[in-house]
C-alpha positions in Angstrom: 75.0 26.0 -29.9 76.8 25.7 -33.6 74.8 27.1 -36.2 74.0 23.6 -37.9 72.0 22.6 -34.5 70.2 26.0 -34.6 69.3 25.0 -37.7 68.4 21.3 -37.0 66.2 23.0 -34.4 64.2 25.2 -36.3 63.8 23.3 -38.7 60.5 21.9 -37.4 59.0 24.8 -36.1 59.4 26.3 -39.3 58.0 23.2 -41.3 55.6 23.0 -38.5 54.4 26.6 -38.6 54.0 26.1 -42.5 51.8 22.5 -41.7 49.5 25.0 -39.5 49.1 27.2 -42.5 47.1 24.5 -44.2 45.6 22.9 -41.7 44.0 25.8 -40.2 42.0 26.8 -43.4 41.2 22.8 -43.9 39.9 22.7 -39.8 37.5 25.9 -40.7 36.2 24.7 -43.8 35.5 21.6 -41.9 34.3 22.1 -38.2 31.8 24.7 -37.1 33.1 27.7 -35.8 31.6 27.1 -32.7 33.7 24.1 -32.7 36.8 25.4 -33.2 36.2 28.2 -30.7 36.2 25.3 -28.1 39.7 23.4 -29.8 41.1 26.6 -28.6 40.5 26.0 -24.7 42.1 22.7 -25.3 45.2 24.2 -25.7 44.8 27.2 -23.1 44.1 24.4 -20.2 46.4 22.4 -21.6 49.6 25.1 -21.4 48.4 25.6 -18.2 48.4 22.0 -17.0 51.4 21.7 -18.0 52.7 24.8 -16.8 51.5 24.2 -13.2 52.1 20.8 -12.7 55.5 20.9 -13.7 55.8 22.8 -10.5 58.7 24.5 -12.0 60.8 21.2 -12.3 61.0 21.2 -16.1 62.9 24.5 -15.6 65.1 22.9 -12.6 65.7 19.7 -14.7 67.3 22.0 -17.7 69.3 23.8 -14.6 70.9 20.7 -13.4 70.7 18.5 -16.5 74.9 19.1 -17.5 75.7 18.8 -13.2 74.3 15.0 -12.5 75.5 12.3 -13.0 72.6 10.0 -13.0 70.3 11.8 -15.8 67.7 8.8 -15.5 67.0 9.6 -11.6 67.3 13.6 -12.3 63.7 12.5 -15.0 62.3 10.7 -12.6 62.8 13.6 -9.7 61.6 16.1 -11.9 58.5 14.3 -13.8 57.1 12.5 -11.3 55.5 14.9 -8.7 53.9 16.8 -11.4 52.7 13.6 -13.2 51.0 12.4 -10.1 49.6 15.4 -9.1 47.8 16.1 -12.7 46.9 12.1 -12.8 45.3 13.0 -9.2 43.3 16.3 -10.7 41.9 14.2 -13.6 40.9 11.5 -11.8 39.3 13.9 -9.0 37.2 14.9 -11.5 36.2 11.9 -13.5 34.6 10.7 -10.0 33.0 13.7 -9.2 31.6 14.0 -12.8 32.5 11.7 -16.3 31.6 15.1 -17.0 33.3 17.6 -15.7 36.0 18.3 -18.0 33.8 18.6 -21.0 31.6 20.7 -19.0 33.8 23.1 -18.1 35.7 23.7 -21.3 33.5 23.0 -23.7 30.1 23.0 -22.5 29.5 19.9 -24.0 28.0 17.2 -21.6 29.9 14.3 -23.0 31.9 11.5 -21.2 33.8 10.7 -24.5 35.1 14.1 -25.1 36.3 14.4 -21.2 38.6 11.3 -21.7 39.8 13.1 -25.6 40.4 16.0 -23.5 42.2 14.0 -20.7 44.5 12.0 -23.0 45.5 15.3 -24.4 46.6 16.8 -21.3 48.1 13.8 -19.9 50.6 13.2 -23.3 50.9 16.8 -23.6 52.5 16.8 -20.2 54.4 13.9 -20.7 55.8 15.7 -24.0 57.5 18.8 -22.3 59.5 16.8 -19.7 60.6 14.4 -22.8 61.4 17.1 -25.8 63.4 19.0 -22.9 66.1 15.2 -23.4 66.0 16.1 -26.9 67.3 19.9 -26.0 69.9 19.0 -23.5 71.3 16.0 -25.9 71.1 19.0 -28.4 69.6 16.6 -31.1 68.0 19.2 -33.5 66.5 16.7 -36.3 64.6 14.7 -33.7 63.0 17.5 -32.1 62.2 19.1 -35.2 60.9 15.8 -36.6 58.2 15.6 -33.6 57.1 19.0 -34.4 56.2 17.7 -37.7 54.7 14.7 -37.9 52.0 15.5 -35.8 50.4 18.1 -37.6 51.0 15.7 -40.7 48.8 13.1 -38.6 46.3 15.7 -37.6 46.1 16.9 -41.3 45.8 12.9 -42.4 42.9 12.7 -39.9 40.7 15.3 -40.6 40.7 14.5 -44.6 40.3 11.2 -43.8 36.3 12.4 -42.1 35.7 14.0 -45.4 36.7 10.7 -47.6 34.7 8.6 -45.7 31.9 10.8 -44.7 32.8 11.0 -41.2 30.7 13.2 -39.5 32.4 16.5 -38.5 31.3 17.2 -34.6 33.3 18.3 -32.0 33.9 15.0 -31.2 35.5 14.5 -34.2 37.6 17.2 -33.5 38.8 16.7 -30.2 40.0 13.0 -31.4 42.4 14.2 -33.8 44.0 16.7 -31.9 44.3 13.8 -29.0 46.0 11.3 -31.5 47.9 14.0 -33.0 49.1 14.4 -29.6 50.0 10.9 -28.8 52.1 10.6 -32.1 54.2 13.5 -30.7 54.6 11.2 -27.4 55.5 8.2 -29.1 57.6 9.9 -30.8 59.2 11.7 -28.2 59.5 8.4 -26.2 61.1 6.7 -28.8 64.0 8.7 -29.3 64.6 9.1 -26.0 64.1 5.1 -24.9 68.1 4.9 -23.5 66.8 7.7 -20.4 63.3 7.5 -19.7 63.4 3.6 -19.1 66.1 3.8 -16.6 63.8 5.9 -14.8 61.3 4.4 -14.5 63.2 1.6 -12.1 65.8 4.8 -10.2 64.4 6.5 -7.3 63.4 9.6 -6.2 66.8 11.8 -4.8 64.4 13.7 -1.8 67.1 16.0 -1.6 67.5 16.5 -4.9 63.6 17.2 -5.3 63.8 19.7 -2.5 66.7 22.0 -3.8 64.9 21.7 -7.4 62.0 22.9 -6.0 63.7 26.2 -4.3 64.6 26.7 -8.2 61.7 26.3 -9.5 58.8 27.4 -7.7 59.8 30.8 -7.4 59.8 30.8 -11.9 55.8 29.0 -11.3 54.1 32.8 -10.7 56.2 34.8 -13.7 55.8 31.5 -15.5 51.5 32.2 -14.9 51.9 35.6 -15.5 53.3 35.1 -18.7 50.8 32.2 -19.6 48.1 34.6 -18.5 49.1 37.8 -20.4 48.6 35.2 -23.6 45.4 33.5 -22.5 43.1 36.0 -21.0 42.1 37.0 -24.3 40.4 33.4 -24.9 39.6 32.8 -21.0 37.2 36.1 -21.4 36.2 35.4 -24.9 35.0 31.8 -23.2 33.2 33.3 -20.3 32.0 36.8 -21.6 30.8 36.1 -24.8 30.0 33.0 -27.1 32.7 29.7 -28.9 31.6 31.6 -32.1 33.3 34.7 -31.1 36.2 32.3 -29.9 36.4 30.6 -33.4 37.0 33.7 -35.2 39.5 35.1 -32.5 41.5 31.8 -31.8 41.7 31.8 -36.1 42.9 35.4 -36.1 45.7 34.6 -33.3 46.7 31.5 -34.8 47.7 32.9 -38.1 49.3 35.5 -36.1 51.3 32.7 -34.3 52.9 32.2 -37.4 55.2 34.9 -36.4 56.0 33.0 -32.8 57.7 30.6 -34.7 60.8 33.6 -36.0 60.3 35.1 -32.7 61.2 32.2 -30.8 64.4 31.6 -33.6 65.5 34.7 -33.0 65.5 34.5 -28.9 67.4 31.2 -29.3 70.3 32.9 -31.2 70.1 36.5 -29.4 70.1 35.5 -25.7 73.7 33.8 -25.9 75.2 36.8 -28.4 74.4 39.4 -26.3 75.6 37.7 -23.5 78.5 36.7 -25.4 79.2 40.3 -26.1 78.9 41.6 -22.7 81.4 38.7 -21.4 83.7 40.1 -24.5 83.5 43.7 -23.6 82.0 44.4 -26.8 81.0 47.8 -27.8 76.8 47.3 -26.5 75.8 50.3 -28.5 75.5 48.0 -31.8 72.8 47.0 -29.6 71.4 50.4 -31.0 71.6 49.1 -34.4 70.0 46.3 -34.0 66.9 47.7 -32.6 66.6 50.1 -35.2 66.8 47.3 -37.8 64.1 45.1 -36.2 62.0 48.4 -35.9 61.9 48.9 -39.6 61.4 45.4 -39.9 58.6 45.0 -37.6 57.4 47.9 -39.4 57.5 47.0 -42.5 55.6 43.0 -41.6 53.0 44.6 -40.4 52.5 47.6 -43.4 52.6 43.8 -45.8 49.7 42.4 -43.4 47.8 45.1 -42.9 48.1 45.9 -47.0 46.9 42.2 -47.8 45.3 40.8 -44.9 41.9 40.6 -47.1 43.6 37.7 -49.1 42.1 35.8 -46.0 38.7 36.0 -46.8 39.8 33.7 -49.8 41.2 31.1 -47.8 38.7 31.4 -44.8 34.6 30.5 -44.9 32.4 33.5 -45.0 32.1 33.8 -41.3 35.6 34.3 -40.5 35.0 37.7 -42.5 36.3 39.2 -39.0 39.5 37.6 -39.6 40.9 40.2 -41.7 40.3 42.8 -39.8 41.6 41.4 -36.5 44.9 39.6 -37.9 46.8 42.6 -37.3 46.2 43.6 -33.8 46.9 39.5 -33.2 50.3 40.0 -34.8 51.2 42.7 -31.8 52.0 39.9 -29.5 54.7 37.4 -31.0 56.0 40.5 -32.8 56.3 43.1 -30.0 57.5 40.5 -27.7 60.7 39.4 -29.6 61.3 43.1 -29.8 60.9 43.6 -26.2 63.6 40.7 -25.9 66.5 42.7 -27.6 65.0 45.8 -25.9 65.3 44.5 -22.9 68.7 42.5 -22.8 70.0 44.6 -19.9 67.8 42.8 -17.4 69.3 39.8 -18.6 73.0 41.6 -18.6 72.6 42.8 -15.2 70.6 39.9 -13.8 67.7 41.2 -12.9 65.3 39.2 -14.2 62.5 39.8 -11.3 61.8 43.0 -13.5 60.9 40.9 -16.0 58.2 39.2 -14.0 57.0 42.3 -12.4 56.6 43.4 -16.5 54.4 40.6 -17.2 52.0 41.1 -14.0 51.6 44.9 -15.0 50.8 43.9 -18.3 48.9 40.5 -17.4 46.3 42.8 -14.8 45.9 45.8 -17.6 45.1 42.8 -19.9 42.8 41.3 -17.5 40.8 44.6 -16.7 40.9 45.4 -20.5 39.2 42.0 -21.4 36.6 42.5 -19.0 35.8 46.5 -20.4 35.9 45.4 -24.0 34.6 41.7 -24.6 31.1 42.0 -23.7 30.8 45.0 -26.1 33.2 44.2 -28.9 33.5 40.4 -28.6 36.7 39.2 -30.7 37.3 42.9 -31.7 37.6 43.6 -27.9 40.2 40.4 -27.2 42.4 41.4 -29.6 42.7 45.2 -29.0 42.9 44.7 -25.0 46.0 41.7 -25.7 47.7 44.4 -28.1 47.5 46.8 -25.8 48.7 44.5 -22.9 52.0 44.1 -25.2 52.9 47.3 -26.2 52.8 48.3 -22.7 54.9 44.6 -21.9 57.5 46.2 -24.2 57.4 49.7 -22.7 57.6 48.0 -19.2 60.4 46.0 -19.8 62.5 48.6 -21.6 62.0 50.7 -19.7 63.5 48.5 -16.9 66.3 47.8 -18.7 67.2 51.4 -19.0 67.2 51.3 -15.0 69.3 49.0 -14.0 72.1 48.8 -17.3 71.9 51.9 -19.4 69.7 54.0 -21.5 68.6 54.1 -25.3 67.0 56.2 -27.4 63.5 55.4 -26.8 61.0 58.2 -28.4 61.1 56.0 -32.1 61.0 53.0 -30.5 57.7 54.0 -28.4 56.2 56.3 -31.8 56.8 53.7 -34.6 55.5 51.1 -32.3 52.3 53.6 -30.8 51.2 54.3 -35.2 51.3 50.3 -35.6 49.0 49.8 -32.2 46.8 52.7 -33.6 46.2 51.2 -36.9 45.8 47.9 -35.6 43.7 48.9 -33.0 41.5 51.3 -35.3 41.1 48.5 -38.1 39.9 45.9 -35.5 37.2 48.6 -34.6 36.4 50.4 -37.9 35.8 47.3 -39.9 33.0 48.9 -41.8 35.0 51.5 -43.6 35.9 48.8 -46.3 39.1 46.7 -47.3 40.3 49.4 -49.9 40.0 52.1 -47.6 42.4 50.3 -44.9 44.8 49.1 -47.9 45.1 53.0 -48.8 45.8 53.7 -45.0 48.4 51.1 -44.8 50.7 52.0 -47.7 50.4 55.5 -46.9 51.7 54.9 -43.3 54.5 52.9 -45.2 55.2 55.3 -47.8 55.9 57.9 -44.7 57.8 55.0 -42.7 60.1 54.3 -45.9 61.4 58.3 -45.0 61.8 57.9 -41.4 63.3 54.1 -42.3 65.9 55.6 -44.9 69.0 54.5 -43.3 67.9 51.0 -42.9 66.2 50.3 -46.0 69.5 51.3 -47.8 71.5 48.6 -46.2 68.8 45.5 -46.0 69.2 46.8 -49.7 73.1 46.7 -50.4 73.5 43.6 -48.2 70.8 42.1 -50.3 71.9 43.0 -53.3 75.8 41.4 -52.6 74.5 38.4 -51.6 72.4 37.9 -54.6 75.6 38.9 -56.7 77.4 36.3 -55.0 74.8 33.6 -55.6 74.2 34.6 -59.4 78.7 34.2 -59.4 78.6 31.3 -57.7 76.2 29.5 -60.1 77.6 31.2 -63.3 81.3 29.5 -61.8 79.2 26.2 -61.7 
C-alpha cells in the first residue's frame, strides 16, 4: 500500500475520531447519563454480533479476495451464512418477546427500542462485509468518506431534538445511532453497487464455504478473546453495578478511543515494514530503536493527559466529574496495545501467531476475575483499573512470547516505564479525593524525572523537528 492510499485511508478515522470529539460532549449535555450508559451496550452487542456471525468468513473473504475469480460469488459465500443466522437470532427473539432485546440490553421494556436496536445490528453487520470491498479495491477516499458522514448525521440528529424541542429519551437516542448507522450502509452499498448486486443472483460455491470455514473458524475464539479483553469492563459495569456508572465509564473510554484511531494507523503501516525488513535481511535491531522511541512517546501522551485531564470537567456536565480521573487508566488500552504490536513483531516474524491468542485469553480471564473483585466496590473506578491491568499484562504476555520464539530485547525499561504509568493511572482512578493540583504536581514530576531517563530520544524528536521546520520556513521564504 503506497503512502497516498494510507493516507486516503486514514483520513476518515482521523476526521472521524475528531467528529466523536464533539459529539460526545454534545450526547452528554443532552441525554441522561443513565442513557448513555445503555448507547454503550449497543455497540458491545453489536461488535459481538458481528464478530460471531461472521463466523470467521469476513477474515476468509480478505484471504481469498486477490485468488477468485468470481468476487460477486466469493460475497455471497462469505455474507450469507452469517446474515441468516443473525436474521434467525433476531427474529427468535422478537417471537419469544417484542421485548427481549430491549430487555436485555437496556432494561427498558420497549418494542420500539428492540426494532432501533435490531436495525443497528443488522446494518452494522451488513457494513463490515461491505467496507472489507472498499479495502481490497484499496479505495481510501470512499472508505474514509463513510467513516465521516455518519457521525456528521448523528451530530445533525441530535441538534435537530434540541431545535425543535424533541424530547431527549433513550428513545431518542437509540434512533440516531440506528440512522447514523444506515447512512454508513447506504453508503457503503452505494459505492460498492458493481459487486454486491451480482451477488445477490450467484450462488453459494459449497466447497468454497467449507474450505473458508477451516480458515476462519479457528480466528472466531482469539477473535472473542480479543473482543472480550475490551468489553468485560462494560459487560460487568452492566450486570454489577448501575447505566449511571456505565455513562461515566463508557465517556472515559471513549475519549480514550481517541488514541485507537493512531494505534490502528500505525499497525496498518508497521505490520508490512517489519515484514518487509525481515524478507530484506535487514538489521532487526532498529527494531530496538523503535521501541524506545514509542516508549518515550507513550510516555510523554500520557504525562500531557494526566497534567490536563481536568480540562474535561469544562467540556463534560457535573456528573461526569469522574471522568477526569478515570481518562488515564482508559488510555492504557489503545496505547499499550499498539506498543505490544511492535513489541511483539516476532510472533508475526516467526509465524506464531497462536501465541498471540493464548496472550489475549490470559489477559481476557485476569480481566474477567478483576471485573468481578473490583466493580461492585469501585464501580467505574474498578472497570478501568482491572482493563488497565489486563493490558499491561497483554503487553508483557505477548513480548514476552516474542522473545521465545525470535529473539530477545532489552525488556527491564520497557516493563518499568510502562509499570510507573499503570501505577499513576491506577492510583489517580482510586485517590480521586486528593485534588486535581495535587495529581497535576505528581504528573510533571514523573515527567521531569522521565525527560532524564528519555535524554537520548527527546534530543532527536528535537533535531528532526527542528530540520523539518527549517525546511518548511525555506521552502515558503523560496515561495
Amino acid at each position: 500500500m503506497t503512502p497516498r492510499k494510507i493516507a486516503a485511508f486514514s483520513l476518515g478515522p482521523l476526521l472521524g475520531a475528531a467528529l466523536s470529539f464533539v459529539a460526545l460532549p454534545a450526547t452528554t449535555w443532552i441525554f441522561s447519563t443513565a442513557d448513555v450508559g445503555r448507547i454503550s451496550m449497543l455497540q458491545v452487542v453489536s461488535n459481538f454480533c458481528t464478530l460471531l456471525c461472521s463466523l470467521g468468513l469476513d477474515q476468509a473473504y480478505v484471504r481469498e479476495y486477490h485468488e477468485v475469480a468470481d468476487k460477486p460469488a466469493l460475497l455471497k459465500t462469505a455474507s450469507a451464512p452469517g446474515g441468516a443466522l443473525l436474521l434467525l437470532c433476531i427474529a427468535a427473539l422478537f417471537i419469544y418477546k417484542p421485548t427481549a432485546l430491549s430487555s436485555a440490553l437496556f432494561s427498558l421494556d420497549s418494542a420500539t427500542v428492540s426494532i432501533w436496536a435490531a436495525v443497528f445490528l443488522v446494518a452494522a453487520y451488513v457494513s463490515r462485509f461491505l467496507s472489507l470491498i472498499l479495502r481490497m479495491q484499496e479505495r481510501g477516499l470512499a472508505y474514509s468518506a463513510s467513516q465521516v458522514l455518519p457521525k456528521l448525521v448523528f451530530l445533525s440528529i441530535i441538534f435537530s431534538y434540541v431545535f425543535f424541542h424533541i424530547e431527549h429519551d433513550f428513545i431518542a437516542l437509540v434512533t440516531a445511532q440506528a440512522l447514523s448507522t444506515l447512512t454508513v450502509m447506504a453508503l457503503f452499498s452505494w459505492n460498492t453497487r458493481t459487486e454486491w448486486l451480482p451477488a445477490l443472483k450467484a450462488g453459494i460455491d459449497k466447497e468454497k464455504l467449507i474450505s473458508m470455514s477451516r480458515f476462519g473458524m479457528p480466528l472466531i475464539l482469539g477473535s472473542l478473546a480479543s473482543w472480550g479483553l475490551v468489553a468485560a469492563d462494560r459487560l460487568f459495569l452492566r450486570g454489577l453495578s448501575t447505566f449511571e456508572e456505565l455513562g461515566i465509564y463508557s465517556v472515559a473510554a471513549s475519549i480514550a478511543a481517541g488514541f485507537s484511531i493512531f494505534s490502528g494507523i500505525f499497525s496498518t503501516i508497521w505490520a508490512p515494514t517489519v515484514y518487509k525488513w525481515a524478507a530484506d535481511g535487514a538489521d532487526l535491531k532498529k527494531i530496538e530503536s523503535i521501541i524506545e522511541y514509542m516508549l518515550a512517546a507513550i510516555f510523554f501522551i500520557f504525562i500531557l493527559a494526566g497534567s490536563l485531564s481536568w480540562l474535561l470537567q469544562y467540556l463534560l456536565p457535573g456528573m461526569y466529574i469522574q471522568v477526569q480521573y478515570l481518562v488515564t487508566a482508559c488510555m492504557i488500552s489503545p496505547l499499550l496495545y499498539a506498543l505490544s504490536e511492535v513489541t511483539a513483531s516476532g510472533i508475526g516474524i516467526a509465524r506464531k501467531t497462536a501465541y498471540s491468542m493464548v496472550a489475549s485469553l490470559i489477559a481476557v480471564l485476569i480481566n474477567v476475575l478483576g471485573n468481578y473483585i473490583l466493580i461492585p466496590r469501585f464501580g467505574a473506578a474498578g472497570a478501568a483499573i482491572s482493563t488497565a491491568f489486563a493490558f499491561w499484562l497483554f503487553l508483557i504476555c505477548r513480548t514476552e512470547f516474542s522473545c521465545r520464539v525470535w529473539q530477545a530485547i532489552p525488556r527491564a525499561k520497557l516493563y518499568g516505564v510502562t509499570g510507573v504509568i499503570l501505577t499513576l493511572a491506577i492510583c489517580m482512578s482510586l485517590f480521586q479525593n486528593i485534588g486535581r493540583s495535587t495529581w497535576v504536581i505528581i504528573w510533571l514530576a514523573t515527567g521531569a524525572i522521565g525527560a532524564f531517563f528519555f535524554g537520548p530520544s527527546l534530543n532527536t524528536a528535537y533535531r528532526l523537528a527542528s530540520s523539518v521546520l527549517s525546511s518548511f520556513i525555506r521552502s515558503f521564504a523560496r515561495g
